[in-house]
Every structure is written in structure tokens, then in C-alpha cells.
PyMOL Python script that loads the backbone (N, CA, C, O; Angstrom):
from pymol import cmd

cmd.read_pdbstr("""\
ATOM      1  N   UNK A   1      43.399  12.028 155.102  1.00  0.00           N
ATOM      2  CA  UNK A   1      43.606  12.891 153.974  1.00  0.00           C
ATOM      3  C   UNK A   1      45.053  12.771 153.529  1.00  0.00           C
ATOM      4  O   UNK A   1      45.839  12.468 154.426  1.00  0.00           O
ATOM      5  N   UNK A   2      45.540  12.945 152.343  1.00  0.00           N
ATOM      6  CA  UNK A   2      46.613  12.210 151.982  1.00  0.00           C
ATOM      7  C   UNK A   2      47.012  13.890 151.581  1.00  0.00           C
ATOM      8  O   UNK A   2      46.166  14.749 151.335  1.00  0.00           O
ATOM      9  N   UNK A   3      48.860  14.154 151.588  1.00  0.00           N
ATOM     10  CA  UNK A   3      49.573  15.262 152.081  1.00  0.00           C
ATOM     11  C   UNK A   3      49.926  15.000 150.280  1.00  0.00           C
ATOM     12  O   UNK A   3      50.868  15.739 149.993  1.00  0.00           O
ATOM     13  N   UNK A   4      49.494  14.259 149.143  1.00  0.00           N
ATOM     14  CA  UNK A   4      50.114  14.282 147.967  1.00  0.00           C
ATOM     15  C   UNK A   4      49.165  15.607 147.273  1.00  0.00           C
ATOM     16  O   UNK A   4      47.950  15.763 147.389  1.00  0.00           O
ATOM     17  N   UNK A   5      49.941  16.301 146.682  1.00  0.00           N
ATOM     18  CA  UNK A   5      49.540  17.482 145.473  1.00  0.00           C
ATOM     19  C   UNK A   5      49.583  17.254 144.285  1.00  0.00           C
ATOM     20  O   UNK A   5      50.575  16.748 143.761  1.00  0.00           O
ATOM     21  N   UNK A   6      48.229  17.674 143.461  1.00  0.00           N
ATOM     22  CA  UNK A   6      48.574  17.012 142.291  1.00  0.00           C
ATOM     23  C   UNK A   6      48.468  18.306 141.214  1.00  0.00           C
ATOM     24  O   UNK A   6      48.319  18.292 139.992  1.00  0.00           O
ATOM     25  N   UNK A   7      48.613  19.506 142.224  1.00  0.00           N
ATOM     26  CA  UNK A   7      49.023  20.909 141.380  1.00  0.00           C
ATOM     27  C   UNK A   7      50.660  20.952 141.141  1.00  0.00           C
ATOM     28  O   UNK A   7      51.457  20.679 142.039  1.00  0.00           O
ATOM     29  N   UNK A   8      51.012  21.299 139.922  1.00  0.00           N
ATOM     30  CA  UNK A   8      52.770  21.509 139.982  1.00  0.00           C
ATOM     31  C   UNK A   8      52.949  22.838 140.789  1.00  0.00           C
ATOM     32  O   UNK A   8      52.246  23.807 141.075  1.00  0.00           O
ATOM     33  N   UNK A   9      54.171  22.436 141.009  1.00  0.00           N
ATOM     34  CA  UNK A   9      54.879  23.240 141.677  1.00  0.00           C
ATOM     35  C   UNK A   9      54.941  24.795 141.733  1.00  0.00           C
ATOM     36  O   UNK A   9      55.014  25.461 142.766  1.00  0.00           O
ATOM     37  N   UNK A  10      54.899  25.277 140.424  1.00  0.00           N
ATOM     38  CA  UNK A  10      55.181  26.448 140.066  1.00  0.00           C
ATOM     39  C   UNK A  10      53.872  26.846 140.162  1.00  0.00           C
ATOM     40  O   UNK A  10      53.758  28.011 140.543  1.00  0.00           O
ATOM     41  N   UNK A  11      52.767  26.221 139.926  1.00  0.00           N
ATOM     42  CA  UNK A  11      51.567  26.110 139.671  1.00  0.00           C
ATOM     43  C   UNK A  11      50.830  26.866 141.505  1.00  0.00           C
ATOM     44  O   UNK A  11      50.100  27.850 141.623  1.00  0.00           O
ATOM     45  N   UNK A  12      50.995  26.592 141.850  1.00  0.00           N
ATOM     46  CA  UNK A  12      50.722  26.953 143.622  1.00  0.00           C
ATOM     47  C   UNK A  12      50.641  28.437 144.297  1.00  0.00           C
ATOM     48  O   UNK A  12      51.635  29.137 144.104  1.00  0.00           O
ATOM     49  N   UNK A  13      49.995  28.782 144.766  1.00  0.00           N
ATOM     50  CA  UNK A  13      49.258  29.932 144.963  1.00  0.00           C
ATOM     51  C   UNK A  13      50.333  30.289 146.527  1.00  0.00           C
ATOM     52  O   UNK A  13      50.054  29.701 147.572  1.00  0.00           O
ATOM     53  N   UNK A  14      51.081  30.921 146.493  1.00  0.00           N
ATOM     54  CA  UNK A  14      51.793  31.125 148.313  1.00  0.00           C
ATOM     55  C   UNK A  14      51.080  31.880 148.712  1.00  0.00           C
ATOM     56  O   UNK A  14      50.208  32.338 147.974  1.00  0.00           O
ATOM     57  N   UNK A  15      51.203  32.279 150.035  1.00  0.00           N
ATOM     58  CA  UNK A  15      50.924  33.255 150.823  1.00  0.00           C
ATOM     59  C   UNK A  15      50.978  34.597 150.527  1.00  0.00           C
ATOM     60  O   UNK A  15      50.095  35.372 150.896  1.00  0.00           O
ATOM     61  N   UNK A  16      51.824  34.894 149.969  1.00  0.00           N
ATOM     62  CA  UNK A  16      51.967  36.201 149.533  1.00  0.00           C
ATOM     63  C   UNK A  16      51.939  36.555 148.692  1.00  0.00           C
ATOM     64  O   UNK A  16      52.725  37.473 148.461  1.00  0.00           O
ATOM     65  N   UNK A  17      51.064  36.120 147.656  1.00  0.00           N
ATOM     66  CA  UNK A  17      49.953  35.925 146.649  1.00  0.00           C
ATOM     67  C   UNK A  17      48.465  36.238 147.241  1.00  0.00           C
ATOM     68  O   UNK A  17      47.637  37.037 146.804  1.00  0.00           O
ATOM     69  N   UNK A  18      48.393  35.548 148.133  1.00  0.00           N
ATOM     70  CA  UNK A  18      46.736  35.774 148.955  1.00  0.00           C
ATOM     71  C   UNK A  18      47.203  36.957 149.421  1.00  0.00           C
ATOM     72  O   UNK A  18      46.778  37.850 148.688  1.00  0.00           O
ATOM     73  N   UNK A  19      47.906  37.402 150.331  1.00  0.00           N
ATOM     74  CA  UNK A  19      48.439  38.616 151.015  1.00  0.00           C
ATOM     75  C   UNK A  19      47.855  39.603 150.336  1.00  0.00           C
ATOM     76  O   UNK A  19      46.817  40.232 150.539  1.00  0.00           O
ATOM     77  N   UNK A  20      49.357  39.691 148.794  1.00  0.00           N
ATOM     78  CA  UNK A  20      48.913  40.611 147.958  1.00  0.00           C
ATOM     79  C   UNK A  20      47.139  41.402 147.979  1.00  0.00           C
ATOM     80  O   UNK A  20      46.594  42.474 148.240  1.00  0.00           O
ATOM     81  N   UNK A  21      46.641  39.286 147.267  1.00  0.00           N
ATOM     82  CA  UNK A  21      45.178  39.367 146.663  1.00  0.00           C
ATOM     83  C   UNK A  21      44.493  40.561 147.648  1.00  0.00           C
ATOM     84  O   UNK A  21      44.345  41.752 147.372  1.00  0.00           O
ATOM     85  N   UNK A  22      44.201  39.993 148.636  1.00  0.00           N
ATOM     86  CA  UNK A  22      43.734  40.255 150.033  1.00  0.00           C
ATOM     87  C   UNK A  22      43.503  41.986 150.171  1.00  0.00           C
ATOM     88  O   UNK A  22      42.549  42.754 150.300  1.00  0.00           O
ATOM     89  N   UNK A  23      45.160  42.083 150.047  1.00  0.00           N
ATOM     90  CA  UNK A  23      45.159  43.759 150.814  1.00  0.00           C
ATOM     91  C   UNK A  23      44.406  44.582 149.901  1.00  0.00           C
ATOM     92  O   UNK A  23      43.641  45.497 150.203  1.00  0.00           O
ATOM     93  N   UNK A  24      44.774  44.060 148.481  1.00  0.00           N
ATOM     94  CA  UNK A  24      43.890  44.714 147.440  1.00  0.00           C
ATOM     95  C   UNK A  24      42.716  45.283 147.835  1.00  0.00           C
ATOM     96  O   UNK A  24      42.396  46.462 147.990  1.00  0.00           O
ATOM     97  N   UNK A  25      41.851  43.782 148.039  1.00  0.00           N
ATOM     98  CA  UNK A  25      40.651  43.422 147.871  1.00  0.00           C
ATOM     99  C   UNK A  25      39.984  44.733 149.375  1.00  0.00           C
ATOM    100  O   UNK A  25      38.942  45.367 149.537  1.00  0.00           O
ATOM    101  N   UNK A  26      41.310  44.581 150.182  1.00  0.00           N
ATOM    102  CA  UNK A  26      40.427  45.437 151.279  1.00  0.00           C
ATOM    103  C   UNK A  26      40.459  46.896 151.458  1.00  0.00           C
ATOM    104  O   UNK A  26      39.923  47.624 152.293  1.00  0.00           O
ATOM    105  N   UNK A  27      41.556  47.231 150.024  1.00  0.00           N
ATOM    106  CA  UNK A  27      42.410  48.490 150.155  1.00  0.00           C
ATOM    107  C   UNK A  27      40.546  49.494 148.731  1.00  0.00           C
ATOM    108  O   UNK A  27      40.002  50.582 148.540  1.00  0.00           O
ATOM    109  N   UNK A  28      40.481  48.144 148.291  1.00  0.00           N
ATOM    110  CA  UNK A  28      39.296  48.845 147.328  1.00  0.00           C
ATOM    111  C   UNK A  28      38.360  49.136 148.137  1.00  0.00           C
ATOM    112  O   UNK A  28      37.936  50.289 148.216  1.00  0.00           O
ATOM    113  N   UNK A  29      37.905  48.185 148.840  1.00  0.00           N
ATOM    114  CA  UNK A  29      36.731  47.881 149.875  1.00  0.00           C
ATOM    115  C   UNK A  29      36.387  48.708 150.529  1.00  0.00           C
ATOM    116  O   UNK A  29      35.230  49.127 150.494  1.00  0.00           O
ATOM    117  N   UNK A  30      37.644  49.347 151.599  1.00  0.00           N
ATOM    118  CA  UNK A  30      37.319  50.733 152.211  1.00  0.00           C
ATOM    119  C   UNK A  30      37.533  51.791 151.390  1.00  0.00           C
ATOM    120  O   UNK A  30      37.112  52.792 151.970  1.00  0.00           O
ATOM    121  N   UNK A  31      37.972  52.061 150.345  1.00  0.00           N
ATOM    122  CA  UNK A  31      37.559  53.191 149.520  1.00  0.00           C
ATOM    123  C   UNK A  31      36.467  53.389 149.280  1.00  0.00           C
ATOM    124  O   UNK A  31      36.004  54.486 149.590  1.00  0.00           O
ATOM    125  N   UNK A  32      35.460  52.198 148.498  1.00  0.00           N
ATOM    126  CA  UNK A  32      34.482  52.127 148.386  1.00  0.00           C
ATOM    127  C   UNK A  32      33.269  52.730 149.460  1.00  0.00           C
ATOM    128  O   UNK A  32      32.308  53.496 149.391  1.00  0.00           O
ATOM    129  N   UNK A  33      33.867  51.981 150.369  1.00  0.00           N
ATOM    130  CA  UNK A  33      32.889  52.490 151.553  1.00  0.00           C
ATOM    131  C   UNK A  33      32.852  53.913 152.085  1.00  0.00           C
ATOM    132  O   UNK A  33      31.790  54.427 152.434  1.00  0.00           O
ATOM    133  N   UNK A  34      34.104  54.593 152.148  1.00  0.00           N
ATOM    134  CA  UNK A  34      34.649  56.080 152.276  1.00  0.00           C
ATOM    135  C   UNK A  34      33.677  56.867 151.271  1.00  0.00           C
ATOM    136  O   UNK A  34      32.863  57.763 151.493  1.00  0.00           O
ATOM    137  N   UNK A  35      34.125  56.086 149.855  1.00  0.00           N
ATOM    138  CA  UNK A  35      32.623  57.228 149.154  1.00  0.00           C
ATOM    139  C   UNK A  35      31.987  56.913 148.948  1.00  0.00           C
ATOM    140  O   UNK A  35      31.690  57.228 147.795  1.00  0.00           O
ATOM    141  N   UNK A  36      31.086  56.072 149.559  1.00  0.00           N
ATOM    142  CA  UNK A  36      29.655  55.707 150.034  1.00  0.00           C
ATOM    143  C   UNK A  36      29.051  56.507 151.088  1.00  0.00           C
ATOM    144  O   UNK A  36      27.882  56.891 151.099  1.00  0.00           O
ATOM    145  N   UNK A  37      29.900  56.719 151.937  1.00  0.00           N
ATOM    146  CA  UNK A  37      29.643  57.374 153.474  1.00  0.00           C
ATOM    147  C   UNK A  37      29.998  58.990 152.839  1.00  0.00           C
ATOM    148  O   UNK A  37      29.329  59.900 153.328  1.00  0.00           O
ATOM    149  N   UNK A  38      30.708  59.241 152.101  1.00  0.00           N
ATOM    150  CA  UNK A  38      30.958  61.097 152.136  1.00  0.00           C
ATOM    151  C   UNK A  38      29.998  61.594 150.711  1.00  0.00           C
ATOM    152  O   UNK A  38      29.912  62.779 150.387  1.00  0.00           O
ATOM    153  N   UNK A  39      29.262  60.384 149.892  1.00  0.00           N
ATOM    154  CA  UNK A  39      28.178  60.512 149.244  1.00  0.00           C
ATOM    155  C   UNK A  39      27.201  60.852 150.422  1.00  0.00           C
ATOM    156  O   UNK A  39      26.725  61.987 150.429  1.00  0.00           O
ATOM    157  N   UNK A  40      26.877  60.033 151.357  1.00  0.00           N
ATOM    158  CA  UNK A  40      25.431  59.725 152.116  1.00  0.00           C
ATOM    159  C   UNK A  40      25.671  60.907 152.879  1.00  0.00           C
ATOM    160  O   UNK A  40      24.585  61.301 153.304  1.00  0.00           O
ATOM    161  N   UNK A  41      26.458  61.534 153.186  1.00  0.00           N
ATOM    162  CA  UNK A  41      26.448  62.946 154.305  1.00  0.00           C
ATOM    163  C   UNK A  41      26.421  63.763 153.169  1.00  0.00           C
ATOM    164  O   UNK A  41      25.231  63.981 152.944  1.00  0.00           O
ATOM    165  N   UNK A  42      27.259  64.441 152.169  1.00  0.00           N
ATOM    166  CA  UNK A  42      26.572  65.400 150.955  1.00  0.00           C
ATOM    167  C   UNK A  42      25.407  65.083 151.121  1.00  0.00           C
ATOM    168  O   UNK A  42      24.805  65.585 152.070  1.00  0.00           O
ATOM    169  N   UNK A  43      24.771  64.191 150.282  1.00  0.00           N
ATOM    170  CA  UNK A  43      23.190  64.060 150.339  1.00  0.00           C
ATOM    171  C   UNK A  43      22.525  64.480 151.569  1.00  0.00           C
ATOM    172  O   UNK A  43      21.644  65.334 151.472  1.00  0.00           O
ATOM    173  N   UNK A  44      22.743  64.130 152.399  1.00  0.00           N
ATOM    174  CA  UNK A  44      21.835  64.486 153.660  1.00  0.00           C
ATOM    175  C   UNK A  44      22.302  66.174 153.895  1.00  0.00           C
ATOM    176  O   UNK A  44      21.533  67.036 154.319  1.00  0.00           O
ATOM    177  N   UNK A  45      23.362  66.340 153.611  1.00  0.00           N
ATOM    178  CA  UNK A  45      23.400  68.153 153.855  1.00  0.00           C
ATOM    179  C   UNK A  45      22.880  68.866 153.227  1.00  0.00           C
ATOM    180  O   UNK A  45      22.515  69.988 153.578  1.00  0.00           O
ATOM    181  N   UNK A  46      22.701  68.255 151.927  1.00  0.00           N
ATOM    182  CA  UNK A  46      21.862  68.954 151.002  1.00  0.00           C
ATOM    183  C   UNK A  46      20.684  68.785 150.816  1.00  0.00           C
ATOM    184  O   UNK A  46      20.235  69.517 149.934  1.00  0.00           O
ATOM    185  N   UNK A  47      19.690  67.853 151.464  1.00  0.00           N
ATOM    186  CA  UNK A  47      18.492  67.671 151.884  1.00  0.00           C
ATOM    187  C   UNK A  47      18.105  68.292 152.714  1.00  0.00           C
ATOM    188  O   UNK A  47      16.940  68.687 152.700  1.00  0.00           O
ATOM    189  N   UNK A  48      19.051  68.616 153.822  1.00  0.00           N
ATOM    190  CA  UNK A  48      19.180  69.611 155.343  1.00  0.00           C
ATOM    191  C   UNK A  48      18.966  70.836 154.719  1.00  0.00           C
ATOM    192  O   UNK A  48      17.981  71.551 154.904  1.00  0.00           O
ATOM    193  N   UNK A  49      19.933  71.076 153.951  1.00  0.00           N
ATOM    194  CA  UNK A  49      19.899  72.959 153.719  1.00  0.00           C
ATOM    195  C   UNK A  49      18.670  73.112 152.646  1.00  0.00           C
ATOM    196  O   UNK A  49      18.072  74.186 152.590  1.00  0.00           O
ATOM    197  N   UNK A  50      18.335  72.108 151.865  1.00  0.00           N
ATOM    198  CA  UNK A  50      16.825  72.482 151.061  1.00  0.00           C
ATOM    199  C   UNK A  50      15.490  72.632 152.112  1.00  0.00           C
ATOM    200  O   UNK A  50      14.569  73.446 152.168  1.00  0.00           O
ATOM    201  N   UNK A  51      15.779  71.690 152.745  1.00  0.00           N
ATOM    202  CA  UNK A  51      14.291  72.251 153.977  1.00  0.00           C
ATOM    203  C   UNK A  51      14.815  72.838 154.972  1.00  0.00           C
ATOM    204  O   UNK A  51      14.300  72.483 156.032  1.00  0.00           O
ATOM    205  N   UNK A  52      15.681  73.641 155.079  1.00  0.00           N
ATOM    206  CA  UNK A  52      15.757  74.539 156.043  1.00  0.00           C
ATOM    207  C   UNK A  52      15.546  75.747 155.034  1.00  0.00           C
ATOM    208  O   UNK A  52      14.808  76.673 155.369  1.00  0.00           O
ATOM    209  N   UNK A  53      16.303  75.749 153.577  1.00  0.00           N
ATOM    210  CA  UNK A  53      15.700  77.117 152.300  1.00  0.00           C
ATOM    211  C   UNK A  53      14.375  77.460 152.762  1.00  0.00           C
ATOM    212  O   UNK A  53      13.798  78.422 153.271  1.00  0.00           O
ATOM    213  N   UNK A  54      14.052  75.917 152.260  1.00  0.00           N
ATOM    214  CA  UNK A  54      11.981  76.342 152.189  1.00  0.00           C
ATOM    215  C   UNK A  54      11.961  76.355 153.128  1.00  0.00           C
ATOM    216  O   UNK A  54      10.904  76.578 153.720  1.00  0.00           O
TER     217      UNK A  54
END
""", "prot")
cmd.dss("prot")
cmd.show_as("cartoon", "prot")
cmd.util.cbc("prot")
cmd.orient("prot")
């Protein structure tokens, strides 16, 4: 495999670019999931306390 680049220079993605990308990507991710999970327990408490009403 040959070590030549035929992206310019400026052109090139560093590390701390992906970093950045990355933390983003995981900083949304578990939010997402946080109110996914404190949706799915509301719901279930409030399914709980309707058949325990009736």
C-alpha cells in the first residue's frame, strides 16, 4: 500500500475533528436514550396506577 495522499493538505480530517465528531455523536446518543428510558418508566407508572384505579 503506498503512504502517497492524494487529499490536500488542508483538506484532511485530524483527530480532533473525529474526537469532536464522536463526542457529539455520543453526547446526543445518551440523551436520547435517557428520554427513551424516563418516557418508558412514565408510561409504565401510568399504566401501573390505571390498573391499580380500576
Amino acid at each position: 500500500m503506498s503512504d502517497h495522499s492524494t487529499v490536500a493538505a488542508g483538506d484532511q480530517v485530524g483527530e480532533v475533528d473525529i474526537d469532536k465528531t464522536s463526542k457529539a455523536g455520543w453526547e446526543w446518543f445518551t440523551r436520547f436514550l435517557l428520554i427513551n428510558v424516563i418516557l418508558c418508566i412514565v408510561g409504565l407508572l401510568l399504566v401501573g396506577a390505571l390498573t391499580v384505579w380500576s
